[in-house]
N, C-alpha and C positions, 0 to 999 in steps of 0.2 A: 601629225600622226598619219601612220600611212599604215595598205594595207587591211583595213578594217573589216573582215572579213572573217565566215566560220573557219577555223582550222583545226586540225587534228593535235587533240592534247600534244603528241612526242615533238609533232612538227613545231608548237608554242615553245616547247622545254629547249630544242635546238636550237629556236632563234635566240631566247634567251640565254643560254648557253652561248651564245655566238658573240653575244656584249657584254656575258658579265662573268666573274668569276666570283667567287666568296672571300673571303678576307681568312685568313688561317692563322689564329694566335694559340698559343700557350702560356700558361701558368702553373705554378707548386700550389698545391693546399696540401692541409694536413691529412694523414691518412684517413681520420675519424671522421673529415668532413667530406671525403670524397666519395660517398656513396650515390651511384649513378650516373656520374660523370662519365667522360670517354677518354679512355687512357689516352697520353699526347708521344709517348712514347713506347719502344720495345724494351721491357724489361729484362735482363738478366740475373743472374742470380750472382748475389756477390759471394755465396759459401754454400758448401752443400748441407743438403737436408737429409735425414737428422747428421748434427753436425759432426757426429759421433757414433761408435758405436753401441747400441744402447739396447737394454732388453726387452724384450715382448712381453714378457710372462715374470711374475713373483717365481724365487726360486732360487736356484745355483750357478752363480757362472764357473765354467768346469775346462778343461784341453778336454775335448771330445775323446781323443786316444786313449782317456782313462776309463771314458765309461762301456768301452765297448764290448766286453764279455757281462754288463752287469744284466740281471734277469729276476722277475719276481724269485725263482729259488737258488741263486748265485746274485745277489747283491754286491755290489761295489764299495768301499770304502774309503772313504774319502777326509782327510783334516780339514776344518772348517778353521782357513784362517783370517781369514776379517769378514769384515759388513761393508756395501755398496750402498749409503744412504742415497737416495734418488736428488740429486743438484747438487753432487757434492763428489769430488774429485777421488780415486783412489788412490790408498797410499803405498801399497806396495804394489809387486810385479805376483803375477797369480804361478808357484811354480807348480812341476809334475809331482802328482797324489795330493795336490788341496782342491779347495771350492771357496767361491765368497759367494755369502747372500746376497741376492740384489732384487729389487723392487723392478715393479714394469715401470720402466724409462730410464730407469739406473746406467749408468756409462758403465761400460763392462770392462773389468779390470784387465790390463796389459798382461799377455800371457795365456788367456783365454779367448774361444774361438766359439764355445756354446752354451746352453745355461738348460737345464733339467728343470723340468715343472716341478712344483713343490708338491704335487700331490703323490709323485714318485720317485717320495724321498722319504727319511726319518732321520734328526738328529738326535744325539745322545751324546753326553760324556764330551763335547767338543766333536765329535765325529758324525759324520753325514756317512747313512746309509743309502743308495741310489739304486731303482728298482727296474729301473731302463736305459737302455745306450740311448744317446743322441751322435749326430753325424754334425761335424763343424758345418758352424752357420745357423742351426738349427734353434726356435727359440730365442733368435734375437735379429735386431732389424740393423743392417751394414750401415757406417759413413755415407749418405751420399747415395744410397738407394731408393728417396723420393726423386730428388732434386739434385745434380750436379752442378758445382761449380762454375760459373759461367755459360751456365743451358739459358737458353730463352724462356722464359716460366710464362709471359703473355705479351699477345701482341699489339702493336699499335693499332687503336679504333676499338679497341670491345668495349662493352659497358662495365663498370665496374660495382659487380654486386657485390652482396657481401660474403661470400664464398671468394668472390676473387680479392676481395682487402685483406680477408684476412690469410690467404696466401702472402699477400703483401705484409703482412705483420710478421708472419715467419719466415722471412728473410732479414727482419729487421731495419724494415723501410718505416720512416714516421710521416715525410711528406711524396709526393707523387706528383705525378708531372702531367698533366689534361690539358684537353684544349678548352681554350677557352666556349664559355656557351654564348649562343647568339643572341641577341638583344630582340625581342618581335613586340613590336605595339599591335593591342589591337583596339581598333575603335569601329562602334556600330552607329548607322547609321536611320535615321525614320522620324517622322514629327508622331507616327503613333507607338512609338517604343519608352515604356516607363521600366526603370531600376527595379528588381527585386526586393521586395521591403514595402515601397510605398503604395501610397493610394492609387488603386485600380477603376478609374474611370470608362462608361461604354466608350467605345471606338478607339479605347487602349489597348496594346496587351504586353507583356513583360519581356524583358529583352530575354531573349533565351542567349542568344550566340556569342555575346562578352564572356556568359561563362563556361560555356562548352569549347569556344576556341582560344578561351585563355589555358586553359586545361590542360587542352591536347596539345598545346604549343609546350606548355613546360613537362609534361609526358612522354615528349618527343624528344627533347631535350632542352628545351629553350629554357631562358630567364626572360620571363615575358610580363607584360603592365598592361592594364585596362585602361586607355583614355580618356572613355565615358560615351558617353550618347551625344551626336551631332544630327540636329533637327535637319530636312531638306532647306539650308543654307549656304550657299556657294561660299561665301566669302569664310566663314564659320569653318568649312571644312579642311577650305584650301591652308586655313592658318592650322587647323590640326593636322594635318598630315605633313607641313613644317616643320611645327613640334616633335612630330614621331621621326621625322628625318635626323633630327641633330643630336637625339641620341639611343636610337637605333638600327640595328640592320636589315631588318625585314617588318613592312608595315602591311597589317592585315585590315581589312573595310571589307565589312561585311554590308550588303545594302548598296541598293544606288546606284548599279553596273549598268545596268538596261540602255538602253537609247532612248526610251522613254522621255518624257518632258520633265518629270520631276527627278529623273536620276542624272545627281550631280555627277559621281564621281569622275565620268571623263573630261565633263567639261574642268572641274579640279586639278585634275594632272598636266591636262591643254595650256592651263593655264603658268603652270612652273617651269622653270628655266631648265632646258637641258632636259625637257621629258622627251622617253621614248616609248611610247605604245607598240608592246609585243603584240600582243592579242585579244578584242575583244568579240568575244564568241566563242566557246570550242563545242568543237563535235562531239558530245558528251551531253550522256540524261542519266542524271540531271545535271544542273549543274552547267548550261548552255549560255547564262548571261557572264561568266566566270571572265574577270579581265586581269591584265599581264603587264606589268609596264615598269619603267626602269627610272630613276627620278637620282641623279647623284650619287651612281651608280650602285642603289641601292633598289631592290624587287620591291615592287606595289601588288600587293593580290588583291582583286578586289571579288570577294566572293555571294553569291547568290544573299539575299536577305532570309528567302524560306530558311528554317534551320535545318533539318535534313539535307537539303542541298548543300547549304553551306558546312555541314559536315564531312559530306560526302567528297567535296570537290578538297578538304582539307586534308581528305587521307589519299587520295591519286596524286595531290599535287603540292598540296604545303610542306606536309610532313617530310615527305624525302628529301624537299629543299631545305629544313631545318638540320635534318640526319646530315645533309653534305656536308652545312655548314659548320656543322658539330662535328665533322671527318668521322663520323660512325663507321664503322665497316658495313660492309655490303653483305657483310653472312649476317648481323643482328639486325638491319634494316626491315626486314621481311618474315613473318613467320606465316605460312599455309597448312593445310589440312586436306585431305581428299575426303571427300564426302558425294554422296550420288543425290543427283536430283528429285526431291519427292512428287514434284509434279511437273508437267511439263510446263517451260517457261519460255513465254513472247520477248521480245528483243523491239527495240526502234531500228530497222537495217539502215543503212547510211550516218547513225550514228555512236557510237562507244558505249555500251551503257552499263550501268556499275548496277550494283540489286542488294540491298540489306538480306541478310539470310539468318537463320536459329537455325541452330545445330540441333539435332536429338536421335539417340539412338534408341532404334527400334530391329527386334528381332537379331540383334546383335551387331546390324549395321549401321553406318553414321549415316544420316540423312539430314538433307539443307532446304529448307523450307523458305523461299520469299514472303520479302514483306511486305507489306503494303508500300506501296510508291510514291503515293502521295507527298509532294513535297513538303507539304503543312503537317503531318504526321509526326509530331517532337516522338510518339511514343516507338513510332520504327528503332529511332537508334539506340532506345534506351534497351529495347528487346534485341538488338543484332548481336550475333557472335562473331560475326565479321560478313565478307560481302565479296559476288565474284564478278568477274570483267566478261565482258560478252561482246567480241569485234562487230565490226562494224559491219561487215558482210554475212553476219548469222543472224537469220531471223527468229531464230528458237530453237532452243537445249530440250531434246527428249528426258520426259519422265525417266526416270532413273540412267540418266548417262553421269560421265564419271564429271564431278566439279574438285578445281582447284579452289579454296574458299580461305583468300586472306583474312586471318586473325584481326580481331580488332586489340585483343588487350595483351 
């Protein structure tokens, strides 16, 4: 392992970038189960939408040219010769001086061009009286005026909500084509870390970060597993971070990064064949003991223990590496906000540093408030609406200047 040195988050991402690439799969699920997923493909539209054309409005399908002298005091006259049940095909051709009733969505009978609100109409006797011209087209919605035949309806990498499935339904797709999501272990590491649930003994305290970064890993997109708690045990870790190799693509360890005497994790990776240590240290607060490493051509993160850190350092740096490997697109990776500094805020210069912030508007402006920094602070992140980037060469953001402030949710 070489190299061992502070470096700049981009500079870490480059070199790994430089050795490794993601693995890019696809798969079919069915349309009902692909909620959140990341399209694998560009869709087109096999038919246009509506497929037909079909009315807007309860009412009359009419040739416009008939209604066009009619007025509340010259009425038009019109033969009412069939009914347009709404999913149901019509049976004749509509000629000049009739009308068919048709419901909203009813396929408008051949021969007809517009359809007269029912409310200015009266019939009798078989005869429709009409109390207003309409202009063809009017009143009803064209073949193929959402959605054309062979358009692109969405592109490869969005997410797919349910607005956009159920686009995908009205085209009459039932399976869909995604990429496959990426496999992320995560295992935590500490001989004073006990599970959620049990007995809390002094000089314990509860693993927070299995399940805050199992979370935000299947959030992000992942299909992600908890591999449990590994006490400071070399040998113990080096076999679980094996396990997380042979069947997953990205393994998270939280805990243990330091150089420290009891932080295994490097001596861990030192130990496995074909490692390669990208980076441990980067120029970022928090989030400083943060390591980078490559094991079988698959990313080792190994992130801060404090749990704020190791939140923090998940959303600069894991997250997007999930998004890649998820082929997300780069417009839904990201969502910002402008908001103005509510107080002035200090910076570490020479290092990158990220800041939790709450949103709140006052006086009709949005204002970003820091949070406490404290690495030991579980309750920062649970208050953050998201959090801004502050270079490394600025020592401090003036009271009300203007912030960029990435979303957290």
């Amino acid at each position: 392992m070489d190299d061992l040195r502070l470096i700049k988050l981009q500079e870490a991402l480059d070199k790994l970038h430089s050795r490794w690439r993601p693995l890019i799969r696809t798969e079919r699920v069915k349309l009902i189960e692909a909620l959140g997923r990341v399209l694998g493909v560009d869709v087109e539209s096999p038919m246009d939408l509506p497929p037909f054309h079909r009315s807007a409005v309860d009412g009359y399908a009419v040739k416009a040219e008939d209604t066009f002298n009619a007025g509340e005091e010259n009425p038009v006259e019109l033969r009412l010769a069939f009914k347009v049940p709404i999913g149901t095909l019509p049976k004749q051709v509509l000629n000049k001086g009739e009308c068919a009733y048709v419901s909203t969505g009813s396929l408008l009978p051949p021969g007809s061009d517009a359809v007269v609100m029912l409310e200015y109409t009266h019939v009798e006797d078989g005869k429709v009286k009409v109390y207003r011209s309409v202009t063809p087209g009017e009143n009803m919605v064209r073949k193929g005026a959402d959605v054309k035949k062979g358009s692109r309806i969405l592109r490869k990498g969005v997410k797919l909500t349910p607005r956009r499935l159920g686009l995908l339904a009205s085209i009459g797709l039932a399976e869909v084509e995604v990429f496959v999501k990426p496999r992320v272990a995560v295992i935590s590491t500490g001989p004073e870390l006990v599970e959620p649930g049990e007995h809390l003994v002094e000089g314990k305290i509860y693993d927070v970060n299995t399940t805050t970064l199992l979370s935000m890993a299947i959030e992000a997109g992942a299909e992600a597993k908890a591999l449990g708690i590994v006490p400071d045990n070399l040998e113990e870790l080096v076999e679980k971070i094996k396990e997380a190799l042979q069947s997953f693509d990205l393994v998270l360890v939280s805990g243990g990064t330091s150089k420290g005497e009891v932080d295994l994790l490097p001596r861990a990776i030192a130990s496995l064949s074909g490692a390669v240590m990208v980076a441990q240290g980067l120029a970022i607060k928090p989030g400083k003991p943060t390591l980078i490493a490559l094991v079988e051509d698959k990313p080792i993160i190994g992130l801060p223990g404090n749990p704020t850190s190791a939140m923090l350092v998940f959303h600069v740096l894991v997250k997007p590496l999930i998004q890649e490997m998820a082929e997300s697109s780069k417009e839904e990776r990201t969502s910002f906000i402008e908001a103005k500094a509510s107080v002035k805020i200090f910076s570490a210069k020479g290092r990158r540093e990220f800041k939790f912030m709450k949103l709140e508007v006052k006086d009709g402006q949005l204002y970003a408030y820091p949070l406490p920094t404290g690495s030991e602070a579980v309750t920062t992140y649970a208050s953050a609406d998201g959090f801004i980037e502050i270079p490394e060469e600025v020592e401090f953001v003036e009271e009300g200047e203007k912030l960029l402030v990435k979303l957290l949710r």
